[in-house]
PDB file of the backbone (N, CA, C, O) and the ligand in Angstrom, with CONECT records:
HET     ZN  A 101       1
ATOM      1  N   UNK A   1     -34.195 -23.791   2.954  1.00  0.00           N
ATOM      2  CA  UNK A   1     -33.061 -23.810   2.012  1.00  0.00           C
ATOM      3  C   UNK A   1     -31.776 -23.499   2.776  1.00  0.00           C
ATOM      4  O   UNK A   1     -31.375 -22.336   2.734  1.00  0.00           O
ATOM      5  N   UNK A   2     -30.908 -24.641   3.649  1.00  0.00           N
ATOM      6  CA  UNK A   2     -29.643 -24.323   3.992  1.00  0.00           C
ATOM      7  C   UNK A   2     -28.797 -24.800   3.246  1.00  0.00           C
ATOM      8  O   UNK A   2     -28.741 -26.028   3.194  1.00  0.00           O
ATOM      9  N   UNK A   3     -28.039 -24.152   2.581  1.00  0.00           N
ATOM     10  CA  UNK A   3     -26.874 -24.908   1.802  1.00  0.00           C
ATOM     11  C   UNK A   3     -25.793 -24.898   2.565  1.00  0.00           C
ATOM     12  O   UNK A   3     -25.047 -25.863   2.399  1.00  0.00           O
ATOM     13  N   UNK A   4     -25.358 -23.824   3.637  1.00  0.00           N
ATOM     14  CA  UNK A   4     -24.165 -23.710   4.435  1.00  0.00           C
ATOM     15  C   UNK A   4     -23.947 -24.571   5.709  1.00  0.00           C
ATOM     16  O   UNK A   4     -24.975 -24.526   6.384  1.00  0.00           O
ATOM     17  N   UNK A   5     -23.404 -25.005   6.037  1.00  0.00           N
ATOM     18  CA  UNK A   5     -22.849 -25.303   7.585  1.00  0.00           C
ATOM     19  C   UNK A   5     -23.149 -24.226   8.477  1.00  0.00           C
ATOM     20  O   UNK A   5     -22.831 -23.119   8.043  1.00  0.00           O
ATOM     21  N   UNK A   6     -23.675 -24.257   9.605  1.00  0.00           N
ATOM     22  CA  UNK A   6     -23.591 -23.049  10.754  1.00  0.00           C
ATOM     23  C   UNK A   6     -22.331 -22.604  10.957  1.00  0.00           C
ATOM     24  O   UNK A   6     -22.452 -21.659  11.736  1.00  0.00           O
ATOM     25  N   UNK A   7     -21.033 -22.776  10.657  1.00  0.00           N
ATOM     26  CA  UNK A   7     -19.832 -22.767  11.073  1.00  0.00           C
ATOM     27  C   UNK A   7     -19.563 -21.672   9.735  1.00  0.00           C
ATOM     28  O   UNK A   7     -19.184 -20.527   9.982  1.00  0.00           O
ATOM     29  N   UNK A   8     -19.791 -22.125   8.319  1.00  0.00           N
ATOM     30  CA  UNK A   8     -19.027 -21.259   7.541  1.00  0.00           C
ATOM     31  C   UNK A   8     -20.398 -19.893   7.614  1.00  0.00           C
ATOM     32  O   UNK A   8     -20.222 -18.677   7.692  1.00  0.00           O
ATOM     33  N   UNK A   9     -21.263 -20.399   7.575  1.00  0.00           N
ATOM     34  CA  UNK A   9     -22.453 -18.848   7.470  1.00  0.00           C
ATOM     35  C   UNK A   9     -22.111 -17.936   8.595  1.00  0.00           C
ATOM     36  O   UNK A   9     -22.197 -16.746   8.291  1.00  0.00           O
ATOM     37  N   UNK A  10     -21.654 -18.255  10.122  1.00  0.00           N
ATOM     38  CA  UNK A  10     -21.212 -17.650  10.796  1.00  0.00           C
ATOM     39  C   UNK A  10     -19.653 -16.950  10.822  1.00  0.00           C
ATOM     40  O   UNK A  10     -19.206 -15.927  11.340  1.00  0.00           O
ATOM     41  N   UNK A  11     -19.235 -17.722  10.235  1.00  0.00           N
ATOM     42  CA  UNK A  11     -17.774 -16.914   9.604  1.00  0.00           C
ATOM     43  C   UNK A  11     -17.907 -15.774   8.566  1.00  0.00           C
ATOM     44  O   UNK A  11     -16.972 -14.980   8.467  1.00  0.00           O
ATOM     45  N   UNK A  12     -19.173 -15.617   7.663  1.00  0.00           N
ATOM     46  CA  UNK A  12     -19.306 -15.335   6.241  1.00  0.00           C
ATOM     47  C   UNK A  12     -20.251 -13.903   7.478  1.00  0.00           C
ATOM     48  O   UNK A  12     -20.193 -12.673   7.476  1.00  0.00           O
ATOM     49  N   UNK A  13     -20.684 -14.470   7.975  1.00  0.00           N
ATOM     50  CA  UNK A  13     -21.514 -13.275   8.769  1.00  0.00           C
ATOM     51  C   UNK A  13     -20.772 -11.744   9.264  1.00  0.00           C
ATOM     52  O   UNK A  13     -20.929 -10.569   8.934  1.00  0.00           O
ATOM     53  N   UNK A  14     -19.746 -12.600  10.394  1.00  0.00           N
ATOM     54  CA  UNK A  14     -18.519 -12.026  10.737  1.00  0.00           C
ATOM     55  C   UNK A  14     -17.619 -10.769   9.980  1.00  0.00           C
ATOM     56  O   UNK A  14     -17.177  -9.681  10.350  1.00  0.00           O
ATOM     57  N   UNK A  15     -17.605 -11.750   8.398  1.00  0.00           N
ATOM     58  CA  UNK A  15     -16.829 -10.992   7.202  1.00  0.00           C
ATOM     59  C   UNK A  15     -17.976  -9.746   7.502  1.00  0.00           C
ATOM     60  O   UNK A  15     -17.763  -8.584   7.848  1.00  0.00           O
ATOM     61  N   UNK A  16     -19.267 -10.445   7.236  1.00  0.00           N
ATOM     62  CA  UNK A  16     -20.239  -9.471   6.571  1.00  0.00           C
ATOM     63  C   UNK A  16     -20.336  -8.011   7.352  1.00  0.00           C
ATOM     64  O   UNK A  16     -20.656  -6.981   6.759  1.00  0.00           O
ATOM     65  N   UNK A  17     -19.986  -8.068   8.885  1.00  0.00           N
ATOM     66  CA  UNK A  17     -20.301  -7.305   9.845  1.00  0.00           C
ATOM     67  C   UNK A  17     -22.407  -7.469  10.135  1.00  0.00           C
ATOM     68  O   UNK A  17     -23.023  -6.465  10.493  1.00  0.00           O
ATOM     69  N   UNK A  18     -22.960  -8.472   9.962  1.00  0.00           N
ATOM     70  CA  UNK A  18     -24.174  -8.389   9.884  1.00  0.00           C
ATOM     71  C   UNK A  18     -24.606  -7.823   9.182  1.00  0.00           C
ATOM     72  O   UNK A  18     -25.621  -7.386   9.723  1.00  0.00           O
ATOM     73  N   UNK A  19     -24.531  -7.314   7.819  1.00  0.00           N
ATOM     74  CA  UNK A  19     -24.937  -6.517   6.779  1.00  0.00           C
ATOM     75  C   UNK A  19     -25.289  -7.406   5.775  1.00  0.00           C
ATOM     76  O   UNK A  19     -24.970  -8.588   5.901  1.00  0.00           O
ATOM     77  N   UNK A  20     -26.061  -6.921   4.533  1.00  0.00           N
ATOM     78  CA  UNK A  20     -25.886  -7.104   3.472  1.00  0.00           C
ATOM     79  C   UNK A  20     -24.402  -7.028   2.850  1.00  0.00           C
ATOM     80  O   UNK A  20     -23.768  -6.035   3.209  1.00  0.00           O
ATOM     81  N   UNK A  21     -23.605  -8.103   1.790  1.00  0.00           N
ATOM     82  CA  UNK A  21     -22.928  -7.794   1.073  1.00  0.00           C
ATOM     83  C   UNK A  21     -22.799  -7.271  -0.071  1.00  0.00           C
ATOM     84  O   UNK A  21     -21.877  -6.801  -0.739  1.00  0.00           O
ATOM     85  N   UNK A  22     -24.267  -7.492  -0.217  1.00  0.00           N
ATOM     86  CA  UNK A  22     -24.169  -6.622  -2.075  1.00  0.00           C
ATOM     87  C   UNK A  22     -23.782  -5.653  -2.158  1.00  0.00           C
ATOM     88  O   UNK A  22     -23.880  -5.082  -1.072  1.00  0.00           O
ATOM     89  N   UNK A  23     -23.230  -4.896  -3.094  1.00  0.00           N
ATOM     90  CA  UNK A  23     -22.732  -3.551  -3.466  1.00  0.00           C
ATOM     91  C   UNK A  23     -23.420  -2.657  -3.535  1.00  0.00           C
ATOM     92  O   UNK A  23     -24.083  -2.573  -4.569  1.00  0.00           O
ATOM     93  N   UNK A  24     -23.598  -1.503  -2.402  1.00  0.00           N
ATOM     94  CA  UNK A  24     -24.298  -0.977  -2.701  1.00  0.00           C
ATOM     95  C   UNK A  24     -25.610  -1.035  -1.227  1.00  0.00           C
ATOM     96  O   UNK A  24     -26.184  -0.087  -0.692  1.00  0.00           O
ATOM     97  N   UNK A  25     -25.690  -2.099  -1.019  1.00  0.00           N
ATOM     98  CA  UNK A  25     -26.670  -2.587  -0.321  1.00  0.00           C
ATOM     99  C   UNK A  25     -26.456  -1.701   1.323  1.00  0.00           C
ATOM    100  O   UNK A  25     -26.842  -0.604   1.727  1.00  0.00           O
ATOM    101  N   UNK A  26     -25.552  -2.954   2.017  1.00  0.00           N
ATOM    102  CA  UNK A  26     -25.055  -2.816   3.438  1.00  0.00           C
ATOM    103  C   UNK A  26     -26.488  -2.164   4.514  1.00  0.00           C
ATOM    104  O   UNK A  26     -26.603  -1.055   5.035  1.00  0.00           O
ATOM    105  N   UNK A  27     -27.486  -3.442   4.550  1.00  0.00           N
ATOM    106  CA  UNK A  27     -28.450  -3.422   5.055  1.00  0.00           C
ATOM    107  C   UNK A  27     -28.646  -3.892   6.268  1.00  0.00           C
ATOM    108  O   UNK A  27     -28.980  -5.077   6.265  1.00  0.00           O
ATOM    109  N   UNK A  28     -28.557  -3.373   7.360  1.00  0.00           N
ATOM    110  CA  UNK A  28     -28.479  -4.186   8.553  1.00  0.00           C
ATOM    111  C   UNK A  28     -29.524  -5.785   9.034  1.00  0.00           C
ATOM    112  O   UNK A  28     -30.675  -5.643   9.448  1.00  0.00           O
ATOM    113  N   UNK A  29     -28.969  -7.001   8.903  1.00  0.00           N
ATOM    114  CA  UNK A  29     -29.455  -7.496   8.870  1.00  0.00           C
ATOM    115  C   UNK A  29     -29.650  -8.606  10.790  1.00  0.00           C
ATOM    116  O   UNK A  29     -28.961  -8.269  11.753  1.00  0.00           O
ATOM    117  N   UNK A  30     -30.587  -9.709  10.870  1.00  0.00           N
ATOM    118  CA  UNK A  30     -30.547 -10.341  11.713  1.00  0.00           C
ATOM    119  C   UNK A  30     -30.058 -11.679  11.924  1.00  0.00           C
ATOM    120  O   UNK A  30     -30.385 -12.263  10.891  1.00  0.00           O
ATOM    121  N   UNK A  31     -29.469 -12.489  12.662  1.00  0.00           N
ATOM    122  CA  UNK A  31     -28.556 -13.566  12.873  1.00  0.00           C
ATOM    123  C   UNK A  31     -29.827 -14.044  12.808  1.00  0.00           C
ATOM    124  O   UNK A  31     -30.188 -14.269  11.653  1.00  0.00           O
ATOM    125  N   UNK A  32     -30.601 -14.268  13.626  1.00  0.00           N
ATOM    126  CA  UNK A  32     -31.559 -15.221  13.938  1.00  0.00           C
ATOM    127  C   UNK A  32     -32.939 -15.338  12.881  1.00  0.00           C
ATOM    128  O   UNK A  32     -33.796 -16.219  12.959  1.00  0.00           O
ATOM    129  N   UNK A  33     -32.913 -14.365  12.016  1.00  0.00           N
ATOM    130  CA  UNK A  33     -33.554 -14.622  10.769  1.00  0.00           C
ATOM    131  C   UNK A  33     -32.962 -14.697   9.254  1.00  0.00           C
ATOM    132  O   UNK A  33     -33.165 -14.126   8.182  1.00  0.00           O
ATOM    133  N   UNK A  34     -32.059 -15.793   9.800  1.00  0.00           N
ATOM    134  CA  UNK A  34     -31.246 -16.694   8.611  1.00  0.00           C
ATOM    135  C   UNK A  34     -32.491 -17.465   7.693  1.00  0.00           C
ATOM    136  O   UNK A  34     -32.883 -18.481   8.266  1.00  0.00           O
ATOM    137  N   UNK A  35     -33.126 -17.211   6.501  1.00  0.00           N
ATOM    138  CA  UNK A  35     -33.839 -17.875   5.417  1.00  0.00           C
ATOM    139  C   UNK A  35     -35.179 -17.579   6.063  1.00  0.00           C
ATOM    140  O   UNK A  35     -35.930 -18.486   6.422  1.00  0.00           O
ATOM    141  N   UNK A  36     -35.499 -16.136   6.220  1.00  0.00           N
ATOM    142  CA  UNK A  36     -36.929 -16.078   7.004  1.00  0.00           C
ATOM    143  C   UNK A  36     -36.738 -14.605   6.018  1.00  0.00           C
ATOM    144  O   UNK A  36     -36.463 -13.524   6.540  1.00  0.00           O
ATOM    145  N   UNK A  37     -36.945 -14.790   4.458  1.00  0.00           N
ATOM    146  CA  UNK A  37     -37.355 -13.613   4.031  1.00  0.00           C
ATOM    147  C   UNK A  37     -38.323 -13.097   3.646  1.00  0.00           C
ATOM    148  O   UNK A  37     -38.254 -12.370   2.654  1.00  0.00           O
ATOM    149  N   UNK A  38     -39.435 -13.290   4.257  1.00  0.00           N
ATOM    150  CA  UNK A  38     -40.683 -12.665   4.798  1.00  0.00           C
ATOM    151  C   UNK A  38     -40.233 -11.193   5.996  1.00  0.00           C
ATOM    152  O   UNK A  38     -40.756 -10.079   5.978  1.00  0.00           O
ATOM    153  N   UNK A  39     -39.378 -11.570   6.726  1.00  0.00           N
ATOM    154  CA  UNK A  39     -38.830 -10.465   8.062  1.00  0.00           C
ATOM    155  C   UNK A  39     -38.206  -9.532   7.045  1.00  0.00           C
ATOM    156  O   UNK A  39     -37.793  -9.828   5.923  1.00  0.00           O
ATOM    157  N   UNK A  40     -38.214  -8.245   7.697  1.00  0.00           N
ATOM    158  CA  UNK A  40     -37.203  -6.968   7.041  1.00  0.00           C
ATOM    159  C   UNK A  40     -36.075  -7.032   7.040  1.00  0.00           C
ATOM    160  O   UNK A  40     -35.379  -6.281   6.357  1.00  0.00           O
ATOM    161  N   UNK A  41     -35.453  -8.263   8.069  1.00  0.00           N
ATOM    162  CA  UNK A  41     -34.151  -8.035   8.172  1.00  0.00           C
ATOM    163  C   UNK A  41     -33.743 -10.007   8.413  1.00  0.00           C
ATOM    164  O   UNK A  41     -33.014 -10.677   9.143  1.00  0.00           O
ATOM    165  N   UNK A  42     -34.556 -10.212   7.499  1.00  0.00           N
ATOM    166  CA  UNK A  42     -34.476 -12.034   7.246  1.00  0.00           C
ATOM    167  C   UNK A  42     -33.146 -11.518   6.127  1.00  0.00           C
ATOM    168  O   UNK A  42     -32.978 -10.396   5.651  1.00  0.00           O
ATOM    169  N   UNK A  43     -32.128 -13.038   5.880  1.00  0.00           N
ATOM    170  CA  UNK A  43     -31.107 -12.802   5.074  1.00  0.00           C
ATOM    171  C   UNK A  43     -30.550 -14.310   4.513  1.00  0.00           C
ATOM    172  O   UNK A  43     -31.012 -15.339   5.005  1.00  0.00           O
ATOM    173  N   UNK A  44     -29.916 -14.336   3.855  1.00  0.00           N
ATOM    174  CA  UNK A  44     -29.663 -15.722   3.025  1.00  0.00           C
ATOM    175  C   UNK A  44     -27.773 -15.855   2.736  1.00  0.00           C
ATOM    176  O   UNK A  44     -26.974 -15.065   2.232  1.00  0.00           O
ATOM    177  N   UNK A  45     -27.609 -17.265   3.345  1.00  0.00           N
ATOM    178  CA  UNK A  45     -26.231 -17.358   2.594  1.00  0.00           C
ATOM    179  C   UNK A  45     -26.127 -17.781   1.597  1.00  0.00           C
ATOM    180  O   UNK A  45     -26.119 -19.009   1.524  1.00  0.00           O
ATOM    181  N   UNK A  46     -25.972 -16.831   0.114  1.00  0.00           N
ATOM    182  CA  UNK A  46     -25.891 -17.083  -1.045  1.00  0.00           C
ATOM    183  C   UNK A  46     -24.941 -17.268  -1.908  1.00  0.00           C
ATOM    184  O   UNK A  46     -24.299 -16.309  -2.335  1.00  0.00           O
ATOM    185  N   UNK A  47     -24.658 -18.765  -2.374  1.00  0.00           N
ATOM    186  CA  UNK A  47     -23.409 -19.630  -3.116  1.00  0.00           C
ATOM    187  C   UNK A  47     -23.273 -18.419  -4.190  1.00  0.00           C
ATOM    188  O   UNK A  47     -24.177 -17.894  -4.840  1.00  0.00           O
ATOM    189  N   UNK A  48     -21.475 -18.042  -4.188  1.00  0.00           N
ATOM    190  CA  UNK A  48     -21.589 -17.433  -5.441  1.00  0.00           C
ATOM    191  C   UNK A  48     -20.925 -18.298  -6.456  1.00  0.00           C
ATOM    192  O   UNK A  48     -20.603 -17.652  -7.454  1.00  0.00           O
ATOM    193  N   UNK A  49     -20.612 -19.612  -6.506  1.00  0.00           N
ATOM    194  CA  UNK A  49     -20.182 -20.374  -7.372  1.00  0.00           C
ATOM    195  C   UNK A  49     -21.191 -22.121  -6.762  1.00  0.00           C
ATOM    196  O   UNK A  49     -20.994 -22.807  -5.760  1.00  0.00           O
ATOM    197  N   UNK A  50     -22.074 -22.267  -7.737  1.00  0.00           N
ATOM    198  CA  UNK A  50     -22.470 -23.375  -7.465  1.00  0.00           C
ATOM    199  C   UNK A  50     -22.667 -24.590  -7.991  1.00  0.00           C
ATOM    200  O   UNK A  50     -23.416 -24.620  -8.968  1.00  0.00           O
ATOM    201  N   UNK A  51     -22.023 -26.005  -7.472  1.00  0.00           N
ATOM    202  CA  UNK A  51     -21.217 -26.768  -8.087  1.00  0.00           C
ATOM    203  C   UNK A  51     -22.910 -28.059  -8.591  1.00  0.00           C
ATOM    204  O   UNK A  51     -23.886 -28.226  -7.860  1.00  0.00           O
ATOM    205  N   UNK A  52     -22.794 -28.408  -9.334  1.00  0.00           N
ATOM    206  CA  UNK A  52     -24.070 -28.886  -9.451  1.00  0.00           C
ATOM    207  C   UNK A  52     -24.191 -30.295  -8.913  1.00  0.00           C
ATOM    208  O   UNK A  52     -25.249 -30.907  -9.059  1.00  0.00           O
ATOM    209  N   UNK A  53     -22.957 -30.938  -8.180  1.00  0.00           N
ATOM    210  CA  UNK A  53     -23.480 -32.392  -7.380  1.00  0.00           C
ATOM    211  C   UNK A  53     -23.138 -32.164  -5.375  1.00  0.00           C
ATOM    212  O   UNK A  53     -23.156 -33.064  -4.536  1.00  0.00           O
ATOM    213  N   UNK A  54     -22.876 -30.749  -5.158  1.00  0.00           N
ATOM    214  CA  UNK A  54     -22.274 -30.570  -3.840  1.00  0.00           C
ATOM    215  C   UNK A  54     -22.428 -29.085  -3.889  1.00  0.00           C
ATOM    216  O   UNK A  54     -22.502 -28.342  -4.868  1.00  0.00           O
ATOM    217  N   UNK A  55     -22.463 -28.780  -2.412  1.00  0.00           N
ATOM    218  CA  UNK A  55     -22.412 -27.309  -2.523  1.00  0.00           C
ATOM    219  C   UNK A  55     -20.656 -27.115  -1.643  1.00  0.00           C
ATOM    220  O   UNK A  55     -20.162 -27.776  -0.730  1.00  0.00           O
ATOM    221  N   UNK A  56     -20.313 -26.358  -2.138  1.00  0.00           N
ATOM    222  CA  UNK A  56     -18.765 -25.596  -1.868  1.00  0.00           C
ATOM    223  C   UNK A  56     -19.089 -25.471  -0.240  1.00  0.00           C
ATOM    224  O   UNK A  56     -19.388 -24.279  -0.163  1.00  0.00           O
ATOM    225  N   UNK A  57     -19.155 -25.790   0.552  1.00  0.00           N
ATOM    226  CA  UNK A  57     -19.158 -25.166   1.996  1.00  0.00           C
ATOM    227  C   UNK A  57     -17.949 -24.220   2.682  1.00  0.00           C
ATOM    228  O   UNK A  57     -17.608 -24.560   3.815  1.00  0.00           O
ATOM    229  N   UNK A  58     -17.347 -23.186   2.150  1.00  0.00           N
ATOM    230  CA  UNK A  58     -16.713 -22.308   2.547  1.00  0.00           C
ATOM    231  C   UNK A  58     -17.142 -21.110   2.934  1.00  0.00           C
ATOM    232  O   UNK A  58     -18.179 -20.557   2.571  1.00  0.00           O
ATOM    233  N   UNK A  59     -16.424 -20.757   3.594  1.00  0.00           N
ATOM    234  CA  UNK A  59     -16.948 -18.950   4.053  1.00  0.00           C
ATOM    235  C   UNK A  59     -17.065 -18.013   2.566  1.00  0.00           C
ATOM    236  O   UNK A  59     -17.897 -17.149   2.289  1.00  0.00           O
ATOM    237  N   UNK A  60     -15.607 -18.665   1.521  1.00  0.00           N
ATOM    238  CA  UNK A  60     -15.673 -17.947   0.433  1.00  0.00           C
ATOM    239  C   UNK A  60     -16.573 -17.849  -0.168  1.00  0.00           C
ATOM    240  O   UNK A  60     -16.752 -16.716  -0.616  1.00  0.00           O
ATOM    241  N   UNK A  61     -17.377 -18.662  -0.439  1.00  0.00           N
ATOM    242  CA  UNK A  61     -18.589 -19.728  -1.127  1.00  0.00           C
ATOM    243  C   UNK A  61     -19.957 -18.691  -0.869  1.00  0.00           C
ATOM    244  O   UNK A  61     -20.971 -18.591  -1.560  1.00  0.00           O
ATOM    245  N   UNK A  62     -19.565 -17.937   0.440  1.00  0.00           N
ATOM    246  CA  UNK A  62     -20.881 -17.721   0.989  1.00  0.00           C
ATOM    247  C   UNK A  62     -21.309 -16.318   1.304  1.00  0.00           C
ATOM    248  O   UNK A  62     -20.696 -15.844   2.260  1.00  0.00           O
ATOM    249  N   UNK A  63     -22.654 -15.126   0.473  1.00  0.00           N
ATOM    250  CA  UNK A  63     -22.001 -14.169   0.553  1.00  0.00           C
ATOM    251  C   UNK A  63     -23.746 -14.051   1.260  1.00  0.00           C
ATOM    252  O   UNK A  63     -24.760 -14.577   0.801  1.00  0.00           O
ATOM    253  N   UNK A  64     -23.640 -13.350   2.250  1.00  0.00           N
ATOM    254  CA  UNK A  64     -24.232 -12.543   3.117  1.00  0.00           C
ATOM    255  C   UNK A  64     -25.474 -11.213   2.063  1.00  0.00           C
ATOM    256  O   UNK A  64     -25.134 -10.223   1.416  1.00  0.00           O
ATOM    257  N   UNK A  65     -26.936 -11.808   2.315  1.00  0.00           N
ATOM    258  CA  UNK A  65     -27.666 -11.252   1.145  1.00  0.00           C
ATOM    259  C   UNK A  65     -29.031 -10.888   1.801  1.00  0.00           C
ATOM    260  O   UNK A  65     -29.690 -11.848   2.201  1.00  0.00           O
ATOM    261  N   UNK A  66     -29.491  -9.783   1.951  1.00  0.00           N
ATOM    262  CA  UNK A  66     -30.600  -9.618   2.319  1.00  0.00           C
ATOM    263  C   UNK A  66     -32.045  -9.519   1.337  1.00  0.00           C
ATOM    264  O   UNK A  66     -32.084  -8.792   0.343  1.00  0.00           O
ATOM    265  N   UNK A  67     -32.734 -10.021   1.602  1.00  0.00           N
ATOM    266  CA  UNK A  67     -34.276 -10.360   0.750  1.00  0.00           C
ATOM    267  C   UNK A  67     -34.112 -10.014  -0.493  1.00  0.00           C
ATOM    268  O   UNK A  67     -34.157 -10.864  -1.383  1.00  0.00           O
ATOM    269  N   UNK A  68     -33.831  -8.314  -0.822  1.00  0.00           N
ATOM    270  CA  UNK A  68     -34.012  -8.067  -2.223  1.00  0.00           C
ATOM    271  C   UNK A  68     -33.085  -7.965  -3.160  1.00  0.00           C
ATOM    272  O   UNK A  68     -33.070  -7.576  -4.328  1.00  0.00           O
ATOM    273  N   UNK A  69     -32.009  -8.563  -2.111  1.00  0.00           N
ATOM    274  CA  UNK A  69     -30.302  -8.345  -3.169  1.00  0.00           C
ATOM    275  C   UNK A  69     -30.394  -9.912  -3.494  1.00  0.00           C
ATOM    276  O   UNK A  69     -30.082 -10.308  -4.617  1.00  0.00           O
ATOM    277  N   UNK A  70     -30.807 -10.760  -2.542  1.00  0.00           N
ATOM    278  CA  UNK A  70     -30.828 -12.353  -3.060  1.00  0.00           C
ATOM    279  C   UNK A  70     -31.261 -12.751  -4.430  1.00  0.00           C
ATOM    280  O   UNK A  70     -30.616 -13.615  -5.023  1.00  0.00           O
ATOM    281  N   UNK A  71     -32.478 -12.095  -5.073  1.00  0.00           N
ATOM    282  CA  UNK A  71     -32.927 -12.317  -6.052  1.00  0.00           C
ATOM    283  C   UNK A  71     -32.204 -12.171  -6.949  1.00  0.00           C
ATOM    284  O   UNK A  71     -31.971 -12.961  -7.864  1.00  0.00           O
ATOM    285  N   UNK A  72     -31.707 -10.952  -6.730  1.00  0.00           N
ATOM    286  CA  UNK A  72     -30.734  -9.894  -7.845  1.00  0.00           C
ATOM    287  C   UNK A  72     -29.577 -10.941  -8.429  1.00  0.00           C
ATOM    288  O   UNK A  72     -29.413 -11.280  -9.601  1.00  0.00           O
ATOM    289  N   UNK A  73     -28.783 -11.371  -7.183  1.00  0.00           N
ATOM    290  CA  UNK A  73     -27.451 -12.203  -7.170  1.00  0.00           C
ATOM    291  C   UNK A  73     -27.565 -13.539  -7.126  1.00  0.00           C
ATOM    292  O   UNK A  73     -26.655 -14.355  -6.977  1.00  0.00           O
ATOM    293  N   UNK A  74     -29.450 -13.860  -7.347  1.00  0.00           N
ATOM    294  CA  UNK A  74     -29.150 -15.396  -7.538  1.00  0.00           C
ATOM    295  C   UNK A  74     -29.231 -15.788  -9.028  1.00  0.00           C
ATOM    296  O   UNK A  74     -28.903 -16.887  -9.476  1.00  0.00           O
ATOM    297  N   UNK A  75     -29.785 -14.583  -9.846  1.00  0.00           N
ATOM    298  CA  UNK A  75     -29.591 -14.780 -11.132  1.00  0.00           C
ATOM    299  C   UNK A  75     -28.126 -14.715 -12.111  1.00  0.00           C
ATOM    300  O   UNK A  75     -27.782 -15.127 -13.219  1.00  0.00           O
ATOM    301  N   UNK A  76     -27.418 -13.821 -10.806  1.00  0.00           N
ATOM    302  CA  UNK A  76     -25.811 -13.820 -11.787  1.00  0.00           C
ATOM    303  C   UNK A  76     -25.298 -15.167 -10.948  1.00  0.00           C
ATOM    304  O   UNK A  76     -24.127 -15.450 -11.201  1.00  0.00           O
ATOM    305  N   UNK A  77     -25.798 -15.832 -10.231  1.00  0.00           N
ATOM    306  CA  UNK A  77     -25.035 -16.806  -9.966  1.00  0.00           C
ATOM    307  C   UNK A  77     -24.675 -17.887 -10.654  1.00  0.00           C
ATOM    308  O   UNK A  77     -25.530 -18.564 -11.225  1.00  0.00           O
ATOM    309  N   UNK A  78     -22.771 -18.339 -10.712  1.00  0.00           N
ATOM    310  CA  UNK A  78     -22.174 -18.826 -11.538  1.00  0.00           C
ATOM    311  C   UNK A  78     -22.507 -20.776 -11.394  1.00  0.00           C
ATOM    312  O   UNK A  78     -21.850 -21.694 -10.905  1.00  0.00           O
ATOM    313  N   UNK A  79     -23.412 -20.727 -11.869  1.00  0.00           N
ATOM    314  CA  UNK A  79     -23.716 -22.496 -11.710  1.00  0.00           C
ATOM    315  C   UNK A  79     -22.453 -23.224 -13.272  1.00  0.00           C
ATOM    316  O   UNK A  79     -22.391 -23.033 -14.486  1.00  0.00           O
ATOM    317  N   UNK A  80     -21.347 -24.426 -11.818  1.00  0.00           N
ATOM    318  CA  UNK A  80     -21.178 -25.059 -13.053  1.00  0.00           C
ATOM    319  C   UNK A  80     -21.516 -26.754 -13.112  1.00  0.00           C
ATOM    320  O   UNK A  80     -21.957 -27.405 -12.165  1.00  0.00           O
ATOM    321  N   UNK A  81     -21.301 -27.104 -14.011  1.00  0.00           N
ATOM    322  CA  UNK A  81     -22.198 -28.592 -14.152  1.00  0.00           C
ATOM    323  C   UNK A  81     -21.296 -29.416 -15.038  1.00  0.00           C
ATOM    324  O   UNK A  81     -20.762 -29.117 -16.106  1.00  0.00           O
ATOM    325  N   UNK A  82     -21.267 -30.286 -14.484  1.00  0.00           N
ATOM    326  CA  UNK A  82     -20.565 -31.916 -15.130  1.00  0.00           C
ATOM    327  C   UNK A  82     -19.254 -31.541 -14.094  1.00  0.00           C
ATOM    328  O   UNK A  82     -19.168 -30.700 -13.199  1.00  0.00           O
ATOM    329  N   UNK A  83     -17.956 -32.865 -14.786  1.00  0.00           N
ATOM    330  CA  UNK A  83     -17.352 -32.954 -13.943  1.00  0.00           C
ATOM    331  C   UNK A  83     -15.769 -32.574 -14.356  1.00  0.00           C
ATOM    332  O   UNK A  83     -14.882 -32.616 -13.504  1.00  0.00           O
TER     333      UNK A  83
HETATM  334 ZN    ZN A 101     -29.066  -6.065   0.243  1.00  0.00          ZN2+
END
């Protein structure tokens, strides 16, 4: 599951300081276990606005989420649809 560009997830990383972004969270996470959340420190770039024929590819777009905050924040995630 990549929805990001290597270019904006690495910018979004940057923001992140390698952490979790969730609130609360700030879990040290790993570059090289990008969508490997099976690992302790596997992590996901997770759309917080998602467009239903394209995904937004921005750094804004993209928030830095480790295994058990992903779940959390993929259910408040703002899906919109039509045009
Ligand atoms: Zn977290």
């Amino acid at each position: 599951m990549k929805l990001f560009s290597e270019r904006t997830l690495k910018k979004a990383w940057e923001r992140a300081g390698g952490c979790c972004e969730a609130p609360g969270c700030r879990r040290p996470l790993h570059w090289d276990h990008h969508g490997q959340l099976h690992l302790p420190q596997g992590w996901l770039g997770l759309q917080r606005v998602a467009l239903a024929d394209r995904v937004l590819d921005i750094p804004a777009n993209c928030q830095v989420v480790c295994r058990d905050c992903q779940q959390v924040l993929l259910e408040n995630c703002l899906v919109l649809e039509g045009r």
